[in-house]
TIGU-484086 format. One record per residue (C-alpha): chain; residue in three letters; residue number from 1; x, y, z. Coordinates in Angstrom, 3 decimals, always signed. Layout:
N
+-------+------+-------+----------+----------+----------+
| zamar | logu | kemar |        x |        y |        z |
+-------+------+-------+----------+----------+----------+
|     A |  ALA |   NUM |        X |        Y |        Z |
...
+-------+------+-------+----------+----------+----------+
This chain:
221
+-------+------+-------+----------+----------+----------+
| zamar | logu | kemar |        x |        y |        z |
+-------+------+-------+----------+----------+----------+
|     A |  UNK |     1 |   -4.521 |   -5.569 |   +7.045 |
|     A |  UNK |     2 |   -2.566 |   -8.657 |   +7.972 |
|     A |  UNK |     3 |   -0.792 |   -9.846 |   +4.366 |
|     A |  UNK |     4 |   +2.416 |  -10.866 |   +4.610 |
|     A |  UNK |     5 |   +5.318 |   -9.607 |   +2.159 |
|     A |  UNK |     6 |   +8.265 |  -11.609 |   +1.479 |
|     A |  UNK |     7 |  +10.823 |   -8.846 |   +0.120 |
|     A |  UNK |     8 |  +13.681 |  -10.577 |   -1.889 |
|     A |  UNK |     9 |  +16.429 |   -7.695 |   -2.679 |
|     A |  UNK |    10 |  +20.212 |   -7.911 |   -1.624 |
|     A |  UNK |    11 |  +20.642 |   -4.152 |   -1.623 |
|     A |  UNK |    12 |  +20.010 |   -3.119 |   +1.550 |
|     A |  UNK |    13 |  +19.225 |   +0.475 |   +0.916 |
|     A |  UNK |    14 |  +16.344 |   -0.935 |   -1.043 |
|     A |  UNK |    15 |  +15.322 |   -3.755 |   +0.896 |
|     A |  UNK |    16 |  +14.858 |   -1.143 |   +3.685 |
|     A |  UNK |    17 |  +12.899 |   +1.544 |   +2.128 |
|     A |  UNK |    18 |  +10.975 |   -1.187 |   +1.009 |
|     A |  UNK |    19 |   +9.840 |   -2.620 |   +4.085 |
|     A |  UNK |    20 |   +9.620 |   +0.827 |   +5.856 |
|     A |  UNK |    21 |   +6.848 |   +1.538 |   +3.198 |
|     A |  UNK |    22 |   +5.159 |   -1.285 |   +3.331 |
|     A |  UNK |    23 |   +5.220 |   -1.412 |   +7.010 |
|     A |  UNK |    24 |   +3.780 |   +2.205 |   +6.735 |
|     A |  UNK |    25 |   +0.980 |   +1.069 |   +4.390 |
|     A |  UNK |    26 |   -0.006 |   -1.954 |   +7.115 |
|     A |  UNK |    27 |   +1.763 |   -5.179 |   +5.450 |
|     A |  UNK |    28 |   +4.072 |   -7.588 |   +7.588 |
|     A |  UNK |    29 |   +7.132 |   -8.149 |   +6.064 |
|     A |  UNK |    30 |   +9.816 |  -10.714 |   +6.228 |
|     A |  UNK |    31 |  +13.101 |  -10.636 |   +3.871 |
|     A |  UNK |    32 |  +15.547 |  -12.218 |   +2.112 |
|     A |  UNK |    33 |  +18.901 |  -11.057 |   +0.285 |
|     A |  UNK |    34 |  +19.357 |  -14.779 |   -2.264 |
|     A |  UNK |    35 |  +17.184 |  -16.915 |   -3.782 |
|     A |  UNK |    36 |  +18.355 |  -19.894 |   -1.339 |
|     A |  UNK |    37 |  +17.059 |  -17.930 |   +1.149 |
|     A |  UNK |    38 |  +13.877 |  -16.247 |   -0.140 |
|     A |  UNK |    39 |  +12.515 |  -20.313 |   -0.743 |
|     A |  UNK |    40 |  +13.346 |  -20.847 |   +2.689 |
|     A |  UNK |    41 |  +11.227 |  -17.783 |   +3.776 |
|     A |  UNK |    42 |   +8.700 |  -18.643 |   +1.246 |
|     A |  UNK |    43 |   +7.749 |  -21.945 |   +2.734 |
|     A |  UNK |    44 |   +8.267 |  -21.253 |   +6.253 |
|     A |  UNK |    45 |   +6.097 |  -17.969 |   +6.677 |
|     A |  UNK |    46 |   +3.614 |  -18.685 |   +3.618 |
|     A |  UNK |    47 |   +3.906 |  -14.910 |   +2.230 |
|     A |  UNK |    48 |   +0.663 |  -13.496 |   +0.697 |
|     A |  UNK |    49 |   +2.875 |  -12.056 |   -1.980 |
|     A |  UNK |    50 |   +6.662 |  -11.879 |   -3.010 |
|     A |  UNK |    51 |   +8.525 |   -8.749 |   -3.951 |
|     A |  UNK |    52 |  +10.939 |  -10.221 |   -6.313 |
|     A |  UNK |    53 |  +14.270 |   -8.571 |   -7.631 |
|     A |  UNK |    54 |  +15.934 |  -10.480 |  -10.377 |
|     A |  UNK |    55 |  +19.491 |  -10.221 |   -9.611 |
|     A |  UNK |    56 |  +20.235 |  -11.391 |   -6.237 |
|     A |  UNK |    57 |  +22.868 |  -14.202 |   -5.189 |
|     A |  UNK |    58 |  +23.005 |  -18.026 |   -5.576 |
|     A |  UNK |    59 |  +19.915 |  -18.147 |   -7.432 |
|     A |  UNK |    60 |  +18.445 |  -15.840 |   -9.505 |
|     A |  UNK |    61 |  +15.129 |  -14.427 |   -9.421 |
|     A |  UNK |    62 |  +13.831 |  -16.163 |  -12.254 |
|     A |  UNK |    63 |  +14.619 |  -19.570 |  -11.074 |
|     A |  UNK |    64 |  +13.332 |  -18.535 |   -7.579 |
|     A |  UNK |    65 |  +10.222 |  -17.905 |   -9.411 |
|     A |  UNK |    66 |   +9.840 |  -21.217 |  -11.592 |
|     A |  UNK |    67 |  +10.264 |  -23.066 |   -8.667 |
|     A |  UNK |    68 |   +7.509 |  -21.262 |   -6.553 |
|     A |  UNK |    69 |   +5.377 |  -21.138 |   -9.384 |
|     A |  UNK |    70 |   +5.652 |  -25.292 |   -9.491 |
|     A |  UNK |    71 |   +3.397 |  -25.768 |   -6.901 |
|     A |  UNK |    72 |   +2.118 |  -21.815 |   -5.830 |
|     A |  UNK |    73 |   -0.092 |  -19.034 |   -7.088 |
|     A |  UNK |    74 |   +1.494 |  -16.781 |   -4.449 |
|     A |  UNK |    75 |   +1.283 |  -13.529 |   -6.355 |
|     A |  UNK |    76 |   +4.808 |  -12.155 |   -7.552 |
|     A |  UNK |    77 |   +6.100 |   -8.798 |   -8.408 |
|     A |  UNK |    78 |   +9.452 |   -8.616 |  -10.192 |
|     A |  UNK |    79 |  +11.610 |   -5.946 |   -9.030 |
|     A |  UNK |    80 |  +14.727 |   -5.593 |  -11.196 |
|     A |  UNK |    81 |  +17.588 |   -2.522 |  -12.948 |
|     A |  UNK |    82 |  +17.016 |   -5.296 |  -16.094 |
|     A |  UNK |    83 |  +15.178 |   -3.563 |  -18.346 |
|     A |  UNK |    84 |  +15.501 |   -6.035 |  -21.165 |
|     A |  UNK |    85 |  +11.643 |   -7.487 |  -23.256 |
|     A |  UNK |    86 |  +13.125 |  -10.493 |  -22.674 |
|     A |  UNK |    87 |  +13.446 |  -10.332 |  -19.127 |
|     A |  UNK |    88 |   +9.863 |   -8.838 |  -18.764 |
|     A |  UNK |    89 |   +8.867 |  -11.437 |  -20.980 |
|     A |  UNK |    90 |  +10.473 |  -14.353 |  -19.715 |
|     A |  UNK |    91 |   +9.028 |  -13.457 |  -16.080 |
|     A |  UNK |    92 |   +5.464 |  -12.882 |  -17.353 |
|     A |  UNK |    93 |   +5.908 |  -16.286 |  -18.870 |
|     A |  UNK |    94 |   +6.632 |  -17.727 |  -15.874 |
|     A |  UNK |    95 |   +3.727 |  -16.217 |  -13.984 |
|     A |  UNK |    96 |   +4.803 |  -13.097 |  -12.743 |
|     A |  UNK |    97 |   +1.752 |  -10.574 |  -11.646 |
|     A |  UNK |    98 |   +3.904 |   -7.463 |  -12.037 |
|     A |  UNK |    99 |   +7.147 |   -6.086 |  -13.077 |
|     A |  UNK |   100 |   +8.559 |   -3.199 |  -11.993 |
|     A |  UNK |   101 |  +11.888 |   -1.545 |  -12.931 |
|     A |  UNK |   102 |  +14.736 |   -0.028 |  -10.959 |
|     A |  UNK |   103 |  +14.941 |   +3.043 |  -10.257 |
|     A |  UNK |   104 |  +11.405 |   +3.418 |   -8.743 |
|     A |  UNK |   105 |   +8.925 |   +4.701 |   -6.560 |
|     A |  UNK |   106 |   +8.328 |   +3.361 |   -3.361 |
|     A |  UNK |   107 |   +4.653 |   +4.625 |   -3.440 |
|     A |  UNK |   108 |   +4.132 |   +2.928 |   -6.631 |
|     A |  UNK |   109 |   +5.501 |   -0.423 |   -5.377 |
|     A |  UNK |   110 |   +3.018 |   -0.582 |   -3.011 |
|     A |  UNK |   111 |   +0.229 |   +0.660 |   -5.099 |
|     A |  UNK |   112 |   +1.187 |   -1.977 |   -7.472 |
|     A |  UNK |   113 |   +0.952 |   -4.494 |   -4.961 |
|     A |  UNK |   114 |   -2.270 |   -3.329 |   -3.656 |
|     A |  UNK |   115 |   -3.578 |   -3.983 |   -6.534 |
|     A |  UNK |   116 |   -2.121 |   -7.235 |   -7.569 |
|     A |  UNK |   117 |   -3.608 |   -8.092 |   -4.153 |
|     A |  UNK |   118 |   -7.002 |   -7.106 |   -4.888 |
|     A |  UNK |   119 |   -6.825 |   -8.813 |   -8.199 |
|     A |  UNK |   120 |   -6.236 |  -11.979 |   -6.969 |
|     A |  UNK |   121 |   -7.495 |  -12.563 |   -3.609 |
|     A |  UNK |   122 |  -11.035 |  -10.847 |   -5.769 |
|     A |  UNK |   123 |  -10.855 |   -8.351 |   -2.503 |
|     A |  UNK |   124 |  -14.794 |   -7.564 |   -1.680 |
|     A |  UNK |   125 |  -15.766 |   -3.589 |   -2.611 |
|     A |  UNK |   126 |  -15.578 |   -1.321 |   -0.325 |
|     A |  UNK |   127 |  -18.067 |   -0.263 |   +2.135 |
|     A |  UNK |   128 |  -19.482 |   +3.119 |   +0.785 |
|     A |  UNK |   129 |  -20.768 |   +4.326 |   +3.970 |
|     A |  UNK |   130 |  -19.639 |   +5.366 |   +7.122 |
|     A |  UNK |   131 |  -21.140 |   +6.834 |  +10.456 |
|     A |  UNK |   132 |  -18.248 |   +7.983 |  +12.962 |
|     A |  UNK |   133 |  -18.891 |   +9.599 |  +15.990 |
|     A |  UNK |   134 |  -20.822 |  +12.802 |  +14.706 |
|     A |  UNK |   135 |  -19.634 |  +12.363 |  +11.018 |
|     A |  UNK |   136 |  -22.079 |  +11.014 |   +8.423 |
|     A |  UNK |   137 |  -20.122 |   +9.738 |   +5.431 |
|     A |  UNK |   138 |  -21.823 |   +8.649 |   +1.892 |
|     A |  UNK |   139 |  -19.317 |   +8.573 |   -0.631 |
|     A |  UNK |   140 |  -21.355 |   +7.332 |   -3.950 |
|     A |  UNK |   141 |  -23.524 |  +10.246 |   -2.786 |
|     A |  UNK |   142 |  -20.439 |  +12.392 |   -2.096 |
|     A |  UNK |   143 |  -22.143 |  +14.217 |   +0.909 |
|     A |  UNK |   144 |  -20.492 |  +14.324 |   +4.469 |
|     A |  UNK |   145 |  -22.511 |  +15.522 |   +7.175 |
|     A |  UNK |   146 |  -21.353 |  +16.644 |  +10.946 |
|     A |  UNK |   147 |  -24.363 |  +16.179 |  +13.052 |
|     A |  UNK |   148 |  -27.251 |  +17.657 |  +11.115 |
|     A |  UNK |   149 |  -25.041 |  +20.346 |   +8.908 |
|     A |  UNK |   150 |  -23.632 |  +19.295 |   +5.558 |
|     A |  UNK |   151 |  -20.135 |  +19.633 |   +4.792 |
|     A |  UNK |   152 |  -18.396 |  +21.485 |   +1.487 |
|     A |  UNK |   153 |  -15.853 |  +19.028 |   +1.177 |
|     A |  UNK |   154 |  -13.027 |  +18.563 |   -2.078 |
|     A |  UNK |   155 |  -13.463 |  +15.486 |   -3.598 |
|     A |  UNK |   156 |   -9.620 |  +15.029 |   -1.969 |
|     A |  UNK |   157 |  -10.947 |  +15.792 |   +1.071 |
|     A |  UNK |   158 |  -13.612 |  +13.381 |   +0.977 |
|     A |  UNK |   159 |  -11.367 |  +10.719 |   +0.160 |
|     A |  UNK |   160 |   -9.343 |  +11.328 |   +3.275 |
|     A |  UNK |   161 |  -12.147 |  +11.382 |   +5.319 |
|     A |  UNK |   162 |  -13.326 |   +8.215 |   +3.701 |
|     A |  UNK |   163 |  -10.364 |   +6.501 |   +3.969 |
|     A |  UNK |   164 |  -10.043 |   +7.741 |   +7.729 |
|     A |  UNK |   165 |  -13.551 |   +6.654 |   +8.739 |
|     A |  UNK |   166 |  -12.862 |   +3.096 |   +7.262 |
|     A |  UNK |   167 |  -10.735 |   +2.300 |  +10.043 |
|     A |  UNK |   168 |  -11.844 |   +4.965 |  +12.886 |
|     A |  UNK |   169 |   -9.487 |   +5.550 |  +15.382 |
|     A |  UNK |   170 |   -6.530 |   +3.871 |  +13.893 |
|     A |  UNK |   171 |   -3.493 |   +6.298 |  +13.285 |
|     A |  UNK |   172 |   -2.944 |   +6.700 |   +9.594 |
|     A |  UNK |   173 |   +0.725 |   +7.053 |   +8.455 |
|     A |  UNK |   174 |   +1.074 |  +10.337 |   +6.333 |
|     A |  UNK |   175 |   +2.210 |   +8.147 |   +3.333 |
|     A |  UNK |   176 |   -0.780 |   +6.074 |   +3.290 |
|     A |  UNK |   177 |   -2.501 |   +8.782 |   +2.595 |
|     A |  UNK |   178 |   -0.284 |  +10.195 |   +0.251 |
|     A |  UNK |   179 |   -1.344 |   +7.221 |   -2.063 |
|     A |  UNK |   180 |   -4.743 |   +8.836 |   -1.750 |
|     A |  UNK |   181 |   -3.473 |  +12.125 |   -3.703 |
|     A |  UNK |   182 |   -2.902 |  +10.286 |   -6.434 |
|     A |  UNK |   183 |   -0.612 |  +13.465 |   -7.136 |
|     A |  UNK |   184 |   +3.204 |  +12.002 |   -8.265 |
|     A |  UNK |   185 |   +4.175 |  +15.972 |   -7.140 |
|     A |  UNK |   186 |   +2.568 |  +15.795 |   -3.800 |
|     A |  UNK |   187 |   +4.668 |  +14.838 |   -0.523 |
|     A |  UNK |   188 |   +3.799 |  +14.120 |   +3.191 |
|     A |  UNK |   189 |   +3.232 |  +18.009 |   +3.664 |
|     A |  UNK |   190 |   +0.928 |  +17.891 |   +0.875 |
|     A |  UNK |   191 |   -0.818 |  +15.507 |   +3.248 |
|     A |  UNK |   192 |   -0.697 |  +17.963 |   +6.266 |
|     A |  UNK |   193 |   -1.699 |  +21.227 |   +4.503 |
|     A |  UNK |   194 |   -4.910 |  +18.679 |   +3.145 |
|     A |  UNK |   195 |   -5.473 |  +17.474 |   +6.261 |
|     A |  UNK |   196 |   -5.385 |  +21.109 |   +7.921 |
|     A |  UNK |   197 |   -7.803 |  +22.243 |   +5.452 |
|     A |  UNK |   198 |  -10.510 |  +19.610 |   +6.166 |
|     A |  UNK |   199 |  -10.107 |  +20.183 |   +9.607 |
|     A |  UNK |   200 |  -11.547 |  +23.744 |   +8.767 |
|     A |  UNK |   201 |  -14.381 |  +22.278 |   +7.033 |
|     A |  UNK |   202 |  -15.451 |  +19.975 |   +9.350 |
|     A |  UNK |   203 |  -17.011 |  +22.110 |  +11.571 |
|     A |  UNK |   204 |  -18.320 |  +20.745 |  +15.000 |
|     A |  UNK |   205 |  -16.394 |  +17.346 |  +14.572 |
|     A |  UNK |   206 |  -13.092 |  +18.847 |  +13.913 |
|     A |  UNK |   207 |  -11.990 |  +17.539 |  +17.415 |
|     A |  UNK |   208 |  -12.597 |  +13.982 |  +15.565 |
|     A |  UNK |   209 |   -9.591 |  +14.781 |  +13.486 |
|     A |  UNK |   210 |   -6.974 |  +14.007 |  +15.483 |
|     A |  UNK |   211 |   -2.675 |  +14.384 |  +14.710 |
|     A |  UNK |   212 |   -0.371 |  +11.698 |  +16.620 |
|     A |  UNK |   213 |   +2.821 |  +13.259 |  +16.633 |
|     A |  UNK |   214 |   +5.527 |  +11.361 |  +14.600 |
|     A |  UNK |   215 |   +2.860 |   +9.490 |  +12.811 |
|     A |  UNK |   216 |   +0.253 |  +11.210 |  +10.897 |
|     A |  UNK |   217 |   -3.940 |  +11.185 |  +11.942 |
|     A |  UNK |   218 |   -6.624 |   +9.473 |  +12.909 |
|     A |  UNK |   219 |  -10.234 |  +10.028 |  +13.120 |
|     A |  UNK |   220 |  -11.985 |   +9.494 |  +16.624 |
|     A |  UNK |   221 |  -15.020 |   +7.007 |  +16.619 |
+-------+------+-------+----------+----------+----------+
């Protein structure tokens, strides 16, 4: 994943746990605390989408986003403590892909953008498929297979594996794959007790399954 994420917020408690999730879930990130500055960023580093609050200095986010939207289709989510129709409105109207009110979750700002992403760059689907190592994966088939023995698998656990195998051997942080819960209860030790459990199950290639300390896992091509 290389997109780019301009993240326009002049609180910095936000601006950081913004960026440390997003950094977590793969995106670059570059930032700006006023609108001034977020056009700046926005035409020097050519963001694949803009994390927009509302009320920031100098410029607010609306007018940041009528004058991007004058010659972009950069895709733009709306971060703002307005809760206001008319706000919502008025940023729809002026092309806005999202909107998401203050106070949130991080998680769901970056599923949100995820799939703003995928709606507008039309993001290919997904391999379905995946041979890693000793693992045999078929998820529209939902059968995993060490070697020549087939797994008993969750359909959670499956879609860790699945997501794992996608990218073998690249370390995983534990809330990317908290997304994959899809559980608003769950937390990053729901992710280790899941992740210690289909270690169990798989067997022979357990060894695949591999922690990195401080991180979260990866899976061993």
């Amino acid at each position: 994943m290389n997109e780019r994420i301009l993240i326009v917020e002049d609180e910095p408690r936000i601006a950081d746990v913004l960026e440390r999730y997003l950094r977590a879930a793969g995106y670059l990130t570059e930032r700006a605390s006023s609108g001034s500055r977020a056009l700046e960023l926005w035409r020097a580093a050519s963001p694949d989408a803009i994390l927009l609050d509302l009320m920031i200095p100098d410029m607010d986010g609306l007018e940041v986003a009528r004058k991007v939207r004058a010659s972009s289709d950069v895709p733009i989510l709306m971060v703002t403590a307005r809760s206001e129709e008319i706000d919502r409105l008025v940023g729809l109207e002026l092309g806005a892909d999202d909107y998401i009110a203050k106070p949130f979750s991080p998680r769901e700002v970056v599923a949100r953008l995820r799939a703003v992403l995928r709606r507008v760059q039309g993001a290919l689907r997904r391999p379905q498929r995946f041979s890693v190592g000793g693992l045999d994966i078929d998820l529209e088939a939902f059968e995993a297979r060490c070697e020549t023995s087939v797994l008993t698998l969750s359909p959670t656990q499956l879609r860790l594996l699945g997501t794992l195998a996608e990218q073998p051997n690249r370390a995983f942080h534990r809330n990317e794959l908290l997304d994959i819960l899809d559980d608003p209860a769950a937390d990053t030790r729901t992710v280790d007790a899941h992740i210690k459990n289909l270690r169990q199950r798989l067997g022979a290639c357990a060894a695949q399954l591999e922690t990195v300390r401080g991180v979260g896992y990866r899976l061993r091509g």
